[in-house]
C-alpha positions as CSV (number, residue, x, y, z in Angstrom):
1,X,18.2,9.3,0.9
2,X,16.5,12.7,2.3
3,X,15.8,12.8,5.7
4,X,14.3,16.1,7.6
5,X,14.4,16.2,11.3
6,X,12.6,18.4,13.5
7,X,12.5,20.9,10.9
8,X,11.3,24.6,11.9
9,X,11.0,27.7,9.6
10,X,10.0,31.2,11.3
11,X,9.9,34.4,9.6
12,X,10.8,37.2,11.5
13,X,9.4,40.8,10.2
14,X,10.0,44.0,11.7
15,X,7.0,45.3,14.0
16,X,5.3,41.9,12.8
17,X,4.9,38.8,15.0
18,X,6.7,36.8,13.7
19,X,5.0,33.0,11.1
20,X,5.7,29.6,11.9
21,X,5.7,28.4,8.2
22,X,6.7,25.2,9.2
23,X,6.8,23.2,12.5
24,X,8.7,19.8,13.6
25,X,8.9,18.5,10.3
26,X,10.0,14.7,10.2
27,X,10.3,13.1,6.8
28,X,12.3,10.3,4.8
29,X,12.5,10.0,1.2
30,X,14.0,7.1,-0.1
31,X,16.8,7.2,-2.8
32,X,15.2,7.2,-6.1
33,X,11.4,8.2,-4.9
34,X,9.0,11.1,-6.2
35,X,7.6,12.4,-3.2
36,X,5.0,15.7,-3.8
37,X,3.8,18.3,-1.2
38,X,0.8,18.4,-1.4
39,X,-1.4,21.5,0.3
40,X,-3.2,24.7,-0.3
41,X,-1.2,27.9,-0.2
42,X,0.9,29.0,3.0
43,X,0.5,25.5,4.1
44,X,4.8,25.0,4.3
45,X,5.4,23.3,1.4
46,X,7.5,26.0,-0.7
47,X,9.0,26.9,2.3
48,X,10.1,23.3,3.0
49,X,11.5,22.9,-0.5
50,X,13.3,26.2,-0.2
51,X,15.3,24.7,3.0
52,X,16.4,21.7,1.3
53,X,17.5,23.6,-1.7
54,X,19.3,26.2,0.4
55,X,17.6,29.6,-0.4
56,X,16.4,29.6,3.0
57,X,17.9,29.2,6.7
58,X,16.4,26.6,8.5
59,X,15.2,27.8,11.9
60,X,15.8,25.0,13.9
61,X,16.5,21.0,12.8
62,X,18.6,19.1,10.3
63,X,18.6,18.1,6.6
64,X,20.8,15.0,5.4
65,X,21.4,13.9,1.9
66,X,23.1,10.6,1.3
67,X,24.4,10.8,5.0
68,X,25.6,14.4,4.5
69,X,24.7,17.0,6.6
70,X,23.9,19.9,4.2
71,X,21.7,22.0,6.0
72,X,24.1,24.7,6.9
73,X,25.7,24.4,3.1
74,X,25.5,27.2,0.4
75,X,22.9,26.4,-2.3
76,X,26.4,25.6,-4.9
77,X,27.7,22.8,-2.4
78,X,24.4,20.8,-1.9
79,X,23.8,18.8,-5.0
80,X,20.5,20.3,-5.5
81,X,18.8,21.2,-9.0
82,X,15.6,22.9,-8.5
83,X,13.1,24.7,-10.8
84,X,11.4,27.5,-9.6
85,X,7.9,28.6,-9.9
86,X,9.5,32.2,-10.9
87,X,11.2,30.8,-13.6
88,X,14.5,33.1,-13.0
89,X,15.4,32.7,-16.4
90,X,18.5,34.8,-17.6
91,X,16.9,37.4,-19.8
92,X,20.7,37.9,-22.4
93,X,21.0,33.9,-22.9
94,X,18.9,32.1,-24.9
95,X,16.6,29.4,-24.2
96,X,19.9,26.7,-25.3
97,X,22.1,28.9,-23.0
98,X,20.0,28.9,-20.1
99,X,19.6,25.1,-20.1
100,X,23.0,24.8,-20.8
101,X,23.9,27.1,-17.9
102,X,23.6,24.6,-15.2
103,X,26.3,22.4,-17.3
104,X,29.5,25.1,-16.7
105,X,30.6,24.0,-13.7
106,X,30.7,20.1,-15.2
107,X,33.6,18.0,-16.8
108,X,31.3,17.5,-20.0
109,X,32.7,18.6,-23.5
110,X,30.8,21.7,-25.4
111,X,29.4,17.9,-27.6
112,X,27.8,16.5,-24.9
113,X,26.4,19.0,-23.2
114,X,24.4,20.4,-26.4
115,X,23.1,16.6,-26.9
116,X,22.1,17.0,-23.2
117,X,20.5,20.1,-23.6
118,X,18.8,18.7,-27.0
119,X,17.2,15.6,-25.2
120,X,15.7,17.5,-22.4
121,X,14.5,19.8,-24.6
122,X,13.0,17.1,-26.9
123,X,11.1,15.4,-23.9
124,X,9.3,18.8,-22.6
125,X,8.8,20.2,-26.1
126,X,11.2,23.4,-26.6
127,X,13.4,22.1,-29.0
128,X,11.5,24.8,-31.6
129,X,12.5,27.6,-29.6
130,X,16.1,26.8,-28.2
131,X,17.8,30.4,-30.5
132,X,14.5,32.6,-28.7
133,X,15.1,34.8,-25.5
134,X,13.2,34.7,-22.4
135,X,11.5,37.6,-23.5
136,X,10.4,36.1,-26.9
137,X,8.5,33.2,-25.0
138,X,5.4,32.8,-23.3
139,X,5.0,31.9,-19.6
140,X,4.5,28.0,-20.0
141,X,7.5,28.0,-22.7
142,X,9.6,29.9,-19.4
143,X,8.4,27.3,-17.0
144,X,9.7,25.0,-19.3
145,X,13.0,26.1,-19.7
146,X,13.0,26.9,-16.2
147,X,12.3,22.8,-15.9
148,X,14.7,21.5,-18.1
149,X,17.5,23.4,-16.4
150,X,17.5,21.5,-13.3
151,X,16.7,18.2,-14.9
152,X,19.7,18.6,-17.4
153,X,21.8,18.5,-14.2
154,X,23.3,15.6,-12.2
155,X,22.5,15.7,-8.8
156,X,21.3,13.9,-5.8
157,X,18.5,15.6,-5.6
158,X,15.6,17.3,-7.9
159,X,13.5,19.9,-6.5
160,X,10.4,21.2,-8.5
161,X,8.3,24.2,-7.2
162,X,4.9,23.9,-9.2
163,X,7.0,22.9,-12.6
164,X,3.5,22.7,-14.6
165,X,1.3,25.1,-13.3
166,X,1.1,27.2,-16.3
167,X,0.8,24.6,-18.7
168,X,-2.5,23.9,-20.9
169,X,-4.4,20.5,-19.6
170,X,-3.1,18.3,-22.3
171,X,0.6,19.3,-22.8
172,X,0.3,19.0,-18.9
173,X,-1.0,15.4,-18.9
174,X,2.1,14.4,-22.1
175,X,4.2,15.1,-20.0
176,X,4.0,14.1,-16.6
177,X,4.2,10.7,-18.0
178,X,7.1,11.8,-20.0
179,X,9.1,13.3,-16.6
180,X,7.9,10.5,-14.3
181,X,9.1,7.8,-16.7
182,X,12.8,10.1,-16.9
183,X,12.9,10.4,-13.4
184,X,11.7,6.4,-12.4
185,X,14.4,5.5,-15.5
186,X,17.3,7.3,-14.2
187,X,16.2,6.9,-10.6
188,X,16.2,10.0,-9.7
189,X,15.4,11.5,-6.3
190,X,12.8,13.7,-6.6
191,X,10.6,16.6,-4.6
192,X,8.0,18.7,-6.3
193,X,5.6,21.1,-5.1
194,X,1.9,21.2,-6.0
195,X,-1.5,21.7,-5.1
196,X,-3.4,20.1,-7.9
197,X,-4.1,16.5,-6.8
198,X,-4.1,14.9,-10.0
199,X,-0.4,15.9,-10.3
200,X,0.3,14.8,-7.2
201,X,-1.4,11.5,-8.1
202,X,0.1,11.3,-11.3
203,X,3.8,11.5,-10.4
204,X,4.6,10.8,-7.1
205,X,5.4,7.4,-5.3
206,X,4.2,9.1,-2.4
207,X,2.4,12.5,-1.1
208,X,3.0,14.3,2.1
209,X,-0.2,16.2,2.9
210,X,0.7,19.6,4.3
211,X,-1.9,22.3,6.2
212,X,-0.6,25.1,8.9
213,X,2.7,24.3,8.7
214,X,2.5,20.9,9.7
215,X,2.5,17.5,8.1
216,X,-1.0,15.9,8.4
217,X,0.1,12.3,6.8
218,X,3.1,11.4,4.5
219,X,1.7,8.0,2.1
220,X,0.9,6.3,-1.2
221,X,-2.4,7.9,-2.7
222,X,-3.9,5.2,-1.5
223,X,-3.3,4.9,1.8
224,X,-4.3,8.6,1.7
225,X,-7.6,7.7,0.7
226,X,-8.4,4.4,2.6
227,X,-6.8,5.4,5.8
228,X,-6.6,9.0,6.5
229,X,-5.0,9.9,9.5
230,X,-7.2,12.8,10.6
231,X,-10.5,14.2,9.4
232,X,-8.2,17.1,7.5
233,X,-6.4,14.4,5.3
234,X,-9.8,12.4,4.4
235,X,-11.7,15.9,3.8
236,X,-8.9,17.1,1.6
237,X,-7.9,14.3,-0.3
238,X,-10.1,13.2,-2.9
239,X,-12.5,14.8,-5.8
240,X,-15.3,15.5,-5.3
241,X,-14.5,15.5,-1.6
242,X,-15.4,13.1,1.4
243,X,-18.8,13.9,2.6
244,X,-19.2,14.5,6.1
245,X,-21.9,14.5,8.7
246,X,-22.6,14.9,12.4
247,X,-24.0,11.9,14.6
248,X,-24.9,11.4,18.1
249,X,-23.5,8.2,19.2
250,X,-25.8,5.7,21.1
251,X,-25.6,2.7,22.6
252,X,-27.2,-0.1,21.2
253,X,-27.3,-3.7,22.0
254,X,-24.4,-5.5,20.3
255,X,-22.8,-2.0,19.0
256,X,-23.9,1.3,18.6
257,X,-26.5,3.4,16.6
258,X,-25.4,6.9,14.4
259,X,-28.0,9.2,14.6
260,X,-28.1,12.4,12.0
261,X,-31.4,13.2,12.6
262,X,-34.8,13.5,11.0
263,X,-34.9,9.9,11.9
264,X,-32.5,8.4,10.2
265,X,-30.0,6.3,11.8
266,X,-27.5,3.8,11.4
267,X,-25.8,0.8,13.3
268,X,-22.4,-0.5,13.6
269,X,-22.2,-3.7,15.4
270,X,-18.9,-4.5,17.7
271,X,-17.6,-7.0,15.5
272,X,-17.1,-4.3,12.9
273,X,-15.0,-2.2,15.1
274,X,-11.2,-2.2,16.9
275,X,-11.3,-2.8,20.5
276,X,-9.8,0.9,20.4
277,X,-12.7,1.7,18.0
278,X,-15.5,0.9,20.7
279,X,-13.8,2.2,23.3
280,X,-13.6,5.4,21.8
281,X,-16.7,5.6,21.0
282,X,-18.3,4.3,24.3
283,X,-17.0,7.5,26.3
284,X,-18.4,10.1,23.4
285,X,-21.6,11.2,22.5
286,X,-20.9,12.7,19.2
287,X,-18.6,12.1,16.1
288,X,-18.2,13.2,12.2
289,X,-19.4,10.3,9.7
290,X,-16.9,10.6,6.2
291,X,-18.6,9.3,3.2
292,X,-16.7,8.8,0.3
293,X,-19.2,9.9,-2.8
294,X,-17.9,7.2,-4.8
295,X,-19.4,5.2,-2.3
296,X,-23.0,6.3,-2.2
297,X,-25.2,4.3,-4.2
298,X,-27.8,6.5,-5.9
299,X,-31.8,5.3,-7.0
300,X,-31.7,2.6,-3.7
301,X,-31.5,3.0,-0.3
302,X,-33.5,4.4,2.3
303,X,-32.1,7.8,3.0
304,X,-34.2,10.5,1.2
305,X,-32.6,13.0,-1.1
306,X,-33.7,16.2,-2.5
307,X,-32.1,16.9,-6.0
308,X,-29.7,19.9,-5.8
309,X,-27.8,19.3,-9.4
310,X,-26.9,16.3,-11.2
311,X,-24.3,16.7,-13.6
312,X,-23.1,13.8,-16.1
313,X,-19.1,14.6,-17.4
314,X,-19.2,12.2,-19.9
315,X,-18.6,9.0,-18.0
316,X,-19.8,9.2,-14.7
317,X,-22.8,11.6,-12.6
318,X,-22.7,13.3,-10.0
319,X,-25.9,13.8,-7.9
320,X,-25.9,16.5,-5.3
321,X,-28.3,16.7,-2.9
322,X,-30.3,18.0,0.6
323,X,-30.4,15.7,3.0
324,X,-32.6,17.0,6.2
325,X,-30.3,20.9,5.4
326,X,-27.2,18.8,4.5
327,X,-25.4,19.0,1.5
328,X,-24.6,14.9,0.1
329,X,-22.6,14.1,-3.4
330,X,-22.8,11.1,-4.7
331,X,-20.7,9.5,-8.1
332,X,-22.2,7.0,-9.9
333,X,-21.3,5.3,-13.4
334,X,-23.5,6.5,-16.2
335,X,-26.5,8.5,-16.3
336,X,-29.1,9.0,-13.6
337,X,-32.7,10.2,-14.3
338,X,-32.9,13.0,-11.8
339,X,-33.9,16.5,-11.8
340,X,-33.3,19.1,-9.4
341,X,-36.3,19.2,-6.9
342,X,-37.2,15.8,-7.2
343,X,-36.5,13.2,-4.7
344,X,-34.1,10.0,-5.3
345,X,-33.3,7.6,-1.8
346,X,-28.8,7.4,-1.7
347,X,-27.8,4.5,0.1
348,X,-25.4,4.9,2.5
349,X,-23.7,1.8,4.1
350,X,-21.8,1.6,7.7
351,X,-19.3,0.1,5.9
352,X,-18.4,2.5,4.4
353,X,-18.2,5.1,7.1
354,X,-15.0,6.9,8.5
355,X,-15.6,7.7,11.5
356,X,-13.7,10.6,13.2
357,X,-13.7,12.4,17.1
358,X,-15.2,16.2,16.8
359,X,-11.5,17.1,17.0
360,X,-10.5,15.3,14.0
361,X,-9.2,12.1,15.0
362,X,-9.5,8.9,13.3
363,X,-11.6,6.9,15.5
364,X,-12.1,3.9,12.4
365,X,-11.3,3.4,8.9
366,X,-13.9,2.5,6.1
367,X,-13.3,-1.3,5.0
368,X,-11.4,-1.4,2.2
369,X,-13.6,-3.3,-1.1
């Protein structure tokens, strides 16, 4: 088990004030789980993986691994393998020798560490160019390597900064199935870095959402998406992206009405909120509506749409369009007869709403269907 407490990284330059790349980081990773961080760039995350693997000094907090304290422990002593997103390949090895690099300081015979070395190599697809040189290789072969080094190792802990960023869609889809089902198999303890939500998706057990140095909300993908703790998480999570629009909040007999203007309104009754929920809103006058546009129903409805683009990618549509100056998306299974100008009504349900404060709150959660 991982656990992060209170974690700070500042980076002091001279002249410069100095970045808070990350702030009061609290996180648990269970033995054997893939977690990912998850965020756009300079949100933390590399700087975070950096502190656990020891290449940087942790400002302020703790790191424990299996109940040892190893935040103040040089990289060598912390039973960490991590791939970089540089690579840092040795340029006189070759790609065998490299791998087999992070063996030397093992008990394994010269046998079983070249069968080692030939399994990795087999699951991520180098084993054609284990006698080239770093320099002989192309940039996706080199995050390769620079992959199946640290998974070749024994360690408590696997650390992977972007390991398939340079890859070509398909190879990249083989094998995150391939490293998930190594890493679930051997039960591995694993971090990785990424910004690419279908990655994150696609590997991890669970996904801590990072922006600003902070973490927004650390949970399955689904949790992410059903119950977003702030209006950050549900605008960032999910493709195309949660649609959002500003209400005035009224009160209404039984509940309340959402108005977004150009007449058109909609009404959540009391039973369909927490007592926390119509509390909150009771004492303001205006929140965000999240729609998810997976959850817009498009040819139906009474809310008039004007056509911005409808695209079809092969097995579903998606329908943008101007609502009264703003911008809706809507998905919907097969094709839909629209062209851009014309009008089609989108139904949007209460329902379905997220509701959030104007600072980004969750006031109430979609239901879940």
């Amino acid at each position: 088990m991982l656990e992060l407490r209170g974690i700070d990284k500042v980076y002091h330059s001279r002249g410069k004030p100095p970045v808070q790349a990350v702030c009061a980081l609290d996180m648990v990773v269970e033995k054997g789980e893939i977690v990912a961080l998850l965020g756009s760039s300079g949100c933390g995350k590399t700087s975070t993986l950096r502190m656990i693997a020891g290449f940087e000094d942790v400002s302020a907090g703790s790191i424990a691994l299996h109940g040892r304290q190893i935040h103040e422990l040089p990289p060598a002593r912390r039973k960490v393998a991590m791939a970089f997103e540089g690579y840092s390949l040795y340029p006189p090895l070759t790609v065998r020798e490299n791998i087999a690099f992070a063996l030397k300081s093992t008990q394994l015979s010269r046998a079983d560490a070249s069968r080692r070395v030939d399994e990795i190599a087999r699951l991520i697809e180098i084993d054609d160019i284990l006698d080239s040189y770093p320099r002989a290789i192309s940039g996706g072969q080199q995050q390769r390597v620079s992959l199946a080094r640290a998974l070749v190792r024994d360690a408590d802990l696997y650390l992977l900064d972007e390991p398939m960023g340079q890859l070509e869609p398909q190879l990249r889809a083989v094998l995150r199935g391939r490293i998930k089902s190594l890493l679930a198999e051997r039960g591995m303890t694993a971090i990785f870095v990424t910004h690419d939500q279908t990655e994150a998706s696609a590997l991890a057990d669970r996904i801590a959402v990072m922006e600003g140095g902070l973490l927004q909300q650390f949970a399955s993908e689904k949790e992410l998406k059903n119950r977003p703790a702030n209006l950050f998480v549900a605008s960032f999570i999910g493709e195309p992206p949660m649609n959002l629009l500003d209400a005035d909040v009224i009160r209404s007999d039984g509940g309340f009405r959402l108005s977004i203007g150009s007449g058109m309104t909609f009404d959540i009754g009391a039973s369909a909120l927490s007592r926390e929920a119509a509390r909150t809103l009771g004492e303001t006058t205006k929140v965000r509506i999240g729609i998810r546009p997976q959850k817009i129903a498009v040819g139906t409805g009474n809310v008039p749409v004007k056509v911005v683009s409808n695209q079809w990618l092969g097995d579903q549509s998606h329908v943008a369009g101007d609502c009264g100056g703003r911008m809706l998306i809507a998905v919907t299974q097969g094709r839909v007869a629209a062209r851009p100008g014309g009008m089609v009504p989108f139904a949007l349900e209460p329902r379905h709403f997220h509701l959030f404060g104007v600072d980004g709150t969750c006031i109430r959660h979609a239901e879940v269907s």
